[in-house]
C-alpha positions as a Markdown table, in Angstrom:
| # | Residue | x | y | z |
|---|---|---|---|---|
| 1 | Unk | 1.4 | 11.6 | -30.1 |
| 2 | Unk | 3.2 | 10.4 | -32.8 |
| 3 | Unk | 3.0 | 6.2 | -33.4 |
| 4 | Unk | 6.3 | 4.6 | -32.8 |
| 5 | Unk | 7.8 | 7.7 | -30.8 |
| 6 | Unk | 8.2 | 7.4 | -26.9 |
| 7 | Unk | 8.2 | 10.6 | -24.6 |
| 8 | Unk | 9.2 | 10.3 | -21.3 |
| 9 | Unk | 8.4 | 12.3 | -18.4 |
| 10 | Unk | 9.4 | 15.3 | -17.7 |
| 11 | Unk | 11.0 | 14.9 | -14.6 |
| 12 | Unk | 12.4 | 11.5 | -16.0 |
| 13 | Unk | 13.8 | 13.7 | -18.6 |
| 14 | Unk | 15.5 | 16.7 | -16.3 |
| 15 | Unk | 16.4 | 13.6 | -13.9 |
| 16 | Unk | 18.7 | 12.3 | -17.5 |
| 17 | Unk | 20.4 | 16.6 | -17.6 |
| 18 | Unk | 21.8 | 16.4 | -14.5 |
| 19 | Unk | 23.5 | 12.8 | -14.5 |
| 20 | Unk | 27.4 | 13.3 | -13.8 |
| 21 | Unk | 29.9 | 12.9 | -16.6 |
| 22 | Unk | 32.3 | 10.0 | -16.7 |
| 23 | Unk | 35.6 | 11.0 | -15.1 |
| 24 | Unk | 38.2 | 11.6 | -17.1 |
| 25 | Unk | 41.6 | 9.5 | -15.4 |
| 26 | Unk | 44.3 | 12.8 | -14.6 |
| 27 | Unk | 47.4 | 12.5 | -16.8 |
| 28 | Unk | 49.8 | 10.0 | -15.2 |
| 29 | Unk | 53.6 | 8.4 | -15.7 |
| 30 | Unk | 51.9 | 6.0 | -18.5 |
| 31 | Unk | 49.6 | 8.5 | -20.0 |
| 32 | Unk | 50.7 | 8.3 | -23.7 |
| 33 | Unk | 51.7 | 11.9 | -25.3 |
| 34 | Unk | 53.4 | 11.0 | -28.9 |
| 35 | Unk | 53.4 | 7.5 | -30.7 |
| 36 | Unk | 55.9 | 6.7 | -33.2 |
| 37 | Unk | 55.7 | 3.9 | -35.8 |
| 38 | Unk | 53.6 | 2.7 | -32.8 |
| 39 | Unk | 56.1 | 3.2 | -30.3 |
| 40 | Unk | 54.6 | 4.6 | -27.8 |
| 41 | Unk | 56.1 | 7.7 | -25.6 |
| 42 | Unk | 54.6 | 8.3 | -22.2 |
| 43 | Unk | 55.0 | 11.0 | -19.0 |
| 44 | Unk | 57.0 | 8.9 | -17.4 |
| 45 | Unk | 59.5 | 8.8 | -20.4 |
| 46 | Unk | 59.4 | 13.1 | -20.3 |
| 47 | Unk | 59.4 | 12.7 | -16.4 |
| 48 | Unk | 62.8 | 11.2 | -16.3 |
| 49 | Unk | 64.1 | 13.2 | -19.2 |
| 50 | Unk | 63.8 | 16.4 | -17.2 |
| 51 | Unk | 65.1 | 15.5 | -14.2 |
| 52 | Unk | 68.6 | 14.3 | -15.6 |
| 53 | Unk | 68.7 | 17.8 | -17.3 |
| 54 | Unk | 71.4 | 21.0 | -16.1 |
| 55 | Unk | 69.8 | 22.5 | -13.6 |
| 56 | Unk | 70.1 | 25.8 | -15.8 |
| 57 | Unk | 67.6 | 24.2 | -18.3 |
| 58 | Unk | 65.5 | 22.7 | -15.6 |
| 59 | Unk | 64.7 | 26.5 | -15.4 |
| 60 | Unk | 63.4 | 27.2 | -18.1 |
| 61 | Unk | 59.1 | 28.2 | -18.5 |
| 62 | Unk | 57.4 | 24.7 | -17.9 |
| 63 | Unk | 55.9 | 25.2 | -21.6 |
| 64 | Unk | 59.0 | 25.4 | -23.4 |
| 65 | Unk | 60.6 | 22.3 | -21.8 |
| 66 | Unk | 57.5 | 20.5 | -22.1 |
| 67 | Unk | 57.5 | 21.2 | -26.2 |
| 68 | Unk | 61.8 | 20.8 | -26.4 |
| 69 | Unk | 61.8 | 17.4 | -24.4 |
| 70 | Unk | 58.7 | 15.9 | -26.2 |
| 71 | Unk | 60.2 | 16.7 | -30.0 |
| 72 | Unk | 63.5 | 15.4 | -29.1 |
| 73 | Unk | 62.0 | 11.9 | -27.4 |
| 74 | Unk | 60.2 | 12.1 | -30.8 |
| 75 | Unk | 63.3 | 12.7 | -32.7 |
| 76 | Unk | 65.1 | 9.8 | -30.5 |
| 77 | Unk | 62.7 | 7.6 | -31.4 |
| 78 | Unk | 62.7 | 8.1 | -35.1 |
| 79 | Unk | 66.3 | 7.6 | -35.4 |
| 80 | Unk | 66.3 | 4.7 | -33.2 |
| 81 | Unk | 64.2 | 3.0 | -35.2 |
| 82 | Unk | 66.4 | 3.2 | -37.9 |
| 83 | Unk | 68.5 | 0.5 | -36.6 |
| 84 | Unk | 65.2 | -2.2 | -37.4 |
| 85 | Unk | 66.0 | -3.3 | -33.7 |
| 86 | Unk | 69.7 | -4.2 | -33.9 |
| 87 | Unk | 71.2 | -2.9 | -31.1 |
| 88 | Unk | 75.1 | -1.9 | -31.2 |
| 89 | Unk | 77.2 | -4.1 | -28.9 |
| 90 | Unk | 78.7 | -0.9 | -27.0 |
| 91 | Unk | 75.2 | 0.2 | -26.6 |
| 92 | Unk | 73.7 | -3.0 | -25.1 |
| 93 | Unk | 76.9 | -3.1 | -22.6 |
| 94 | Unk | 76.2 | 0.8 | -21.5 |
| 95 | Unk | 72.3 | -0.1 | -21.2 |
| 96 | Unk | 73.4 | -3.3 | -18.9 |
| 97 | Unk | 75.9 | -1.2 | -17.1 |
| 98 | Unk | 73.6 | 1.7 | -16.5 |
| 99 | Unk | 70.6 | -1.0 | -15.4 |
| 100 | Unk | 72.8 | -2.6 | -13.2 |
| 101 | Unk | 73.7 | 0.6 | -11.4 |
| 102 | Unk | 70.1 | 2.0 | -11.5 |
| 103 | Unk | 68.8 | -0.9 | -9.9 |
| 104 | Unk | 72.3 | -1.0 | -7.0 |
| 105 | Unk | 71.3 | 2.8 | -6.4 |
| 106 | Unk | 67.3 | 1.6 | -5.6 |
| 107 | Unk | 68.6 | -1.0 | -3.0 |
| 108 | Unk | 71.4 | 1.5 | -1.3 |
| 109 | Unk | 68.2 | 4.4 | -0.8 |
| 110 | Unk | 66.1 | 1.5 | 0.8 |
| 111 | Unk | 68.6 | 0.1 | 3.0 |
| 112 | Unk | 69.5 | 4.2 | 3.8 |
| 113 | Unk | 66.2 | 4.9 | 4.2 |
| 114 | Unk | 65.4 | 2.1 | 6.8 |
| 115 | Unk | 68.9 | 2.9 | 8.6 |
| 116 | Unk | 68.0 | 7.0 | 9.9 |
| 117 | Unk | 64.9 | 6.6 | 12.0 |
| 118 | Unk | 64.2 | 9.4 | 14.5 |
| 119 | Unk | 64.7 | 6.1 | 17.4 |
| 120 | Unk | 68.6 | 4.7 | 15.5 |
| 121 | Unk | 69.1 | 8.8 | 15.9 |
| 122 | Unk | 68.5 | 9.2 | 19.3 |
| 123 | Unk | 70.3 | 6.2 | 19.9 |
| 124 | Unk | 73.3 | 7.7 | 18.6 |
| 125 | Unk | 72.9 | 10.5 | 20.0 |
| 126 | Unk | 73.2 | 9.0 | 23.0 |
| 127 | Unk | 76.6 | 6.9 | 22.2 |
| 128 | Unk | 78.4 | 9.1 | 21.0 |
| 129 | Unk | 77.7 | 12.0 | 23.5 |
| 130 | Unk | 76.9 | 9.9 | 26.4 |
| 131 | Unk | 79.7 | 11.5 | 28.5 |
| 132 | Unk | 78.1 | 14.7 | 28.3 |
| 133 | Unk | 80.7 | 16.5 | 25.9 |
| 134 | Unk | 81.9 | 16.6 | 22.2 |
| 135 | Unk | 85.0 | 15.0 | 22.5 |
| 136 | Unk | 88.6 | 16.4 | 22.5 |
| 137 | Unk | 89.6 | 19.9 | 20.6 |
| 138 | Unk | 93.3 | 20.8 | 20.3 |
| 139 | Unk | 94.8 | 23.8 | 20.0 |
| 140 | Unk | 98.2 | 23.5 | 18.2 |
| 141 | Unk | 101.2 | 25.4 | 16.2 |
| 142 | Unk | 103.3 | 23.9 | 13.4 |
| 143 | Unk | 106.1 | 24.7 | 11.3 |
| 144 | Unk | 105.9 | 23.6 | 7.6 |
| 145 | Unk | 109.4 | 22.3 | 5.9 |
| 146 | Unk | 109.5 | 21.4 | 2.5 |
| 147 | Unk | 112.2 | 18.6 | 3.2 |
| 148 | Unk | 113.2 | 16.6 | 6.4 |
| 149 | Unk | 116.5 | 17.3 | 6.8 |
| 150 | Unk | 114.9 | 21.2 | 7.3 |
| 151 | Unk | 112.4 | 19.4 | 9.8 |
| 152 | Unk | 115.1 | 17.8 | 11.9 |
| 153 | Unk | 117.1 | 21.2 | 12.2 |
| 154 | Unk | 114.1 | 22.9 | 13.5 |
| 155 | Unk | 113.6 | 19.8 | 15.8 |
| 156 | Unk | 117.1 | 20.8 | 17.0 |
| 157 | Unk | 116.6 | 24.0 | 17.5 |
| 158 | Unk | 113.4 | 23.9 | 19.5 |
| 159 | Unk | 114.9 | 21.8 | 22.0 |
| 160 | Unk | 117.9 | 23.4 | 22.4 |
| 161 | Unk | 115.8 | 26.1 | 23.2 |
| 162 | Unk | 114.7 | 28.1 | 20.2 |
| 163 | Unk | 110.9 | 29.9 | 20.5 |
| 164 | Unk | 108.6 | 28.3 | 18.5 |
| 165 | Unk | 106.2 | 30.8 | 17.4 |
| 166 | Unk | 109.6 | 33.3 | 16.2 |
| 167 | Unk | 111.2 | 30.4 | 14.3 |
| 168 | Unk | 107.4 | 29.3 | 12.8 |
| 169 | Unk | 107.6 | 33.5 | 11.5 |
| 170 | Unk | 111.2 | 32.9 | 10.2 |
| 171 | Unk | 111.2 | 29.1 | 8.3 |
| 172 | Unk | 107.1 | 28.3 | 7.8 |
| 173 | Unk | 106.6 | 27.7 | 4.7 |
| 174 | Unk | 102.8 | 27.4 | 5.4 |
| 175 | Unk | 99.9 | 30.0 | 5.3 |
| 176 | Unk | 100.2 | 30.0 | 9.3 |
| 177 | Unk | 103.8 | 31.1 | 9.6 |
| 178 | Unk | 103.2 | 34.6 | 9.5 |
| 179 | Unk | 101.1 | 34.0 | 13.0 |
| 180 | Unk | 103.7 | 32.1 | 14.4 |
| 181 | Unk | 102.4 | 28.7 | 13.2 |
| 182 | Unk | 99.1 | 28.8 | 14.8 |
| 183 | Unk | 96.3 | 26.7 | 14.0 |
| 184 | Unk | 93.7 | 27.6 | 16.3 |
| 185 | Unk | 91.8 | 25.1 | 18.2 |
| 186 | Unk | 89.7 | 21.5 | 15.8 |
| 187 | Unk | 88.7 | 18.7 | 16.8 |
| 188 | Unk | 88.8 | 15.4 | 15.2 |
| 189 | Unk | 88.7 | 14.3 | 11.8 |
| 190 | Unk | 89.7 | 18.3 | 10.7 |
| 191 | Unk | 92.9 | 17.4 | 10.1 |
| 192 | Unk | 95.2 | 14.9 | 7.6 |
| 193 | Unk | 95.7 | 11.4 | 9.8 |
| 194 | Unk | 99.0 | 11.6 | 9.6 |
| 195 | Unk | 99.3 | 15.1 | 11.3 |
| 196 | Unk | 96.2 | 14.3 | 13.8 |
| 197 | Unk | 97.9 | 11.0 | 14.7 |
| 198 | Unk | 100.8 | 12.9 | 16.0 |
| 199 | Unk | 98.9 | 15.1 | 17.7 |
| 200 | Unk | 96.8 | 12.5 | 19.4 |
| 201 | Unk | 100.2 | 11.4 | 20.9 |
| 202 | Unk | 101.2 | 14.9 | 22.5 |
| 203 | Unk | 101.0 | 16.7 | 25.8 |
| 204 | Unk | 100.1 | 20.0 | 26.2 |
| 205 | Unk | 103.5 | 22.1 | 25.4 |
| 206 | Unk | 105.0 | 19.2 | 23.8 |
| 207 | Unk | 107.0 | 19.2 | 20.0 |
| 208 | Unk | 107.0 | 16.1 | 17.6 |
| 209 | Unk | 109.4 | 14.5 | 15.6 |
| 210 | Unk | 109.0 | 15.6 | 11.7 |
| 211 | Unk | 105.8 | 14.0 | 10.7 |
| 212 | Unk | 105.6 | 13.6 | 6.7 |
| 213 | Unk | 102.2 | 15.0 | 5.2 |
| 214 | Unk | 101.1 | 15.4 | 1.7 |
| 215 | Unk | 102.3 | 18.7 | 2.1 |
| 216 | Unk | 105.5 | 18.2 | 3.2 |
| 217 | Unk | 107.0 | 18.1 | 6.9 |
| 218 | Unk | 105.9 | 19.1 | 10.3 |
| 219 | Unk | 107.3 | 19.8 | 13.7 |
| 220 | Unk | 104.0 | 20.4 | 15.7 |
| 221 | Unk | 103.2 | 22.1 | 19.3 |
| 222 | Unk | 100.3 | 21.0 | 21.2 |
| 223 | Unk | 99.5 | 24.2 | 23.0 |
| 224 | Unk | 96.4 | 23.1 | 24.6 |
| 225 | Unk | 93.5 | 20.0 | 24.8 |
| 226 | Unk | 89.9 | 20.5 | 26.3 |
| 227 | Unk | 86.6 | 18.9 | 26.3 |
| 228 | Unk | 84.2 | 20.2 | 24.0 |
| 229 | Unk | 80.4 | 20.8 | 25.2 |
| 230 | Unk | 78.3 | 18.0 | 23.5 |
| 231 | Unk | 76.1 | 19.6 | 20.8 |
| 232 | Unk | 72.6 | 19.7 | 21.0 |
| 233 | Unk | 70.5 | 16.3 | 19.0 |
| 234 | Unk | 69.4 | 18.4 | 15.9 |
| 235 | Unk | 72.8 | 20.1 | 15.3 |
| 236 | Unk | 74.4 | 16.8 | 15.1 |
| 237 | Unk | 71.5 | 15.3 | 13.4 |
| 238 | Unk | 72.3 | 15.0 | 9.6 |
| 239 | Unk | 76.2 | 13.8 | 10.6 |
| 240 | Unk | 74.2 | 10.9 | 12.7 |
| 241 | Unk | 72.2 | 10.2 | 9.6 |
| 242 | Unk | 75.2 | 10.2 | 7.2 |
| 243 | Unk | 77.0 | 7.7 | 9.6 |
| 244 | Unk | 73.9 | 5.4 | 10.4 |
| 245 | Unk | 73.4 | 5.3 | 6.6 |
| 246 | Unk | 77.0 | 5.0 | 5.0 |
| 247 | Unk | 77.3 | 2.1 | 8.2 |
| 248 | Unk | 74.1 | 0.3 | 7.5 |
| 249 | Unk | 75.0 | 0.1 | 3.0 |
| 250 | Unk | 78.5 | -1.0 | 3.9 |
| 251 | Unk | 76.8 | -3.9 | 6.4 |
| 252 | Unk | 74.7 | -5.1 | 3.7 |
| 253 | Unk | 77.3 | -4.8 | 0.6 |
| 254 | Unk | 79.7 | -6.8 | 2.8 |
| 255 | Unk | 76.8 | -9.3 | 3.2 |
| 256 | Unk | 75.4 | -9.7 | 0.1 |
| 257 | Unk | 79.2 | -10.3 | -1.6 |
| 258 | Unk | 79.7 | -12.7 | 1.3 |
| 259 | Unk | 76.7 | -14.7 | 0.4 |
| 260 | Unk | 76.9 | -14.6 | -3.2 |
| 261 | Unk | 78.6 | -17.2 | -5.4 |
| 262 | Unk | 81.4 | -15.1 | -6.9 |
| 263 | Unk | 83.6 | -16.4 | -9.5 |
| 264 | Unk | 87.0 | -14.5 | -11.1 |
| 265 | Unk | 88.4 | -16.8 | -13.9 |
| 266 | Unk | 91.9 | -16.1 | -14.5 |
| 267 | Unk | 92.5 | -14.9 | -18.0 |
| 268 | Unk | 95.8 | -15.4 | -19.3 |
| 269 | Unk | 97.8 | -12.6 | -21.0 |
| 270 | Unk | 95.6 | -9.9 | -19.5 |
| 271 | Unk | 97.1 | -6.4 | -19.7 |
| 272 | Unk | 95.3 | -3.8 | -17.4 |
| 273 | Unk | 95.1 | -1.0 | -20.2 |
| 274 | Unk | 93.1 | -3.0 | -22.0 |
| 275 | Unk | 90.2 | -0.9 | -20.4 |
| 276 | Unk | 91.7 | 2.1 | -22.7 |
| 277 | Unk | 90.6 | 0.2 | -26.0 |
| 278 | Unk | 87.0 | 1.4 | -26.6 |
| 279 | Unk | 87.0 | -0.1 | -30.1 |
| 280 | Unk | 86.9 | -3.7 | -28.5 |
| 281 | Unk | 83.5 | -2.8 | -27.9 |
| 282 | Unk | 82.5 | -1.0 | -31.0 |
| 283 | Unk | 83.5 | -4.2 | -33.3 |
């Protein structure tokens, strides 16, 4: 044996061969993949980039995005640091603006999120089809006039006597005309307020006055009502959601403006189209 030199045993020694590695940490949203000037560009960064991309280049072979978004973070970066940390006024207002709606989206998904569980749905399920049916359907004809002096000499004519259906074929100027002005049977909510409102107000086999849409005028028949069978819980269960949800962000925007402090100074000699003049901000 050699002076100075220690041998260890072999089992010591095979026991030192088989000792594990030290992990190596998966690649994560900080793992770093470029550094620029010392600017560091992470996962995360690529991450984000990709998913605000058209869904046709969100397509594309995972290799090929990978290498295009990575250069052009790179790219970014260069050039950004070209401006020595000054940042453009127009830029600092779009970065606050797109912050501040960033971080209002993150509070409208967790106040959606808590709003939809599977007991709020059941719940209202059980309000709204409590009865045991889906609410009202109506089955209803209508002429379409384009003015309402037209409207009111229909009006005449139907109650003098005239058949509906032959003068919706003769004077309709809508896409139903041809089958006598017939709309088939909807329920709620399917049709412009206006025109549901007046049908709302009708008996079966009675005619409205002319009631003014935004596409023109209407003298409407209700043929028929009925009560619709109540749908079964998961047909209905995404409309529940949407409701519970849209209700619940409304509730807690009213309450959060009605709690905060909000101030609106009055600025003199403000002209609205002000908003048009981009260069205010580029000055």
């Amino acid at each position: 044996m050699r002076k100075g030199l220690t041998f260890l045993p072999r089992v010591a020694l095979a026991a030192l061969l088989v000792l594990p590695l030290p992990a190596v940490a998966a690649p994560h949203a900080n793992t770093v993949v470029a550094i620029v000037n010392g600017e560091e560009i992470t996962i995360g960064h690529m991450i984000l980039s990709r998913a605000v991309l058209p869904v046709q280049y969100q397509q594309l072979p995972a290799d090929v995005l990978y290498n295009a978004i990575l250069d052009q973070l790179i790219q970014q970066t260069a050039l950004k640091q070209a401006l020595h940390g000054e940042v453009p006024r127009y830029v600092q207002l779009s970065l606050e603006n797109e912050k501040r709606s960033l971080l209002a989206a993150d509070v409208i998904e967790s106040v959606m999120e808590m709003a939809s569980s599977e007991a709020d749905l059941l719940a209202a399920y059980d309000e709204a089809y409590s009865e045991g049916d889906g609410g009202d359907e109506f089955n209803a004809s209508h002429i379409l006039l384009e003015t309402e002096e037209e409207a009111l000499s229909v009006k005449t004519e139907l109650d003098a006597g005239a058949d509906f259906a032959s003068l919706a074929m003769e004077r309709s100027t809508g896409p139903s005309g041809p089958n006598g002005g017939s709309l088939g049977w909807f329920s709620k909510g399917r049709m412009v307020p206006e025109f549901e409102q007046a049908v709302l107000t009708l008996k079966s086999g009675e005619i409205s006055a002319p009631v003014q849409t935004q596409f023109g005028w209407h003298v409407i028949i209700l043929n028929e009502r009925r009560k619709s069978a109540a749908p079964e819980f998961d047909a209905v269960r995404e409309e529940l959601a949407t409701k519970l949800r849209n209700a619940a962000v409304e509730a807690r925007v009213a309450e959060l403006t009605a709690a905060a402090t909000i101030e609106r100074p009055t600025v003199e000699d403000l002209d609205p189209a002000i908003l048009q003049n981009v260069d205010l901000v580029r000055n």
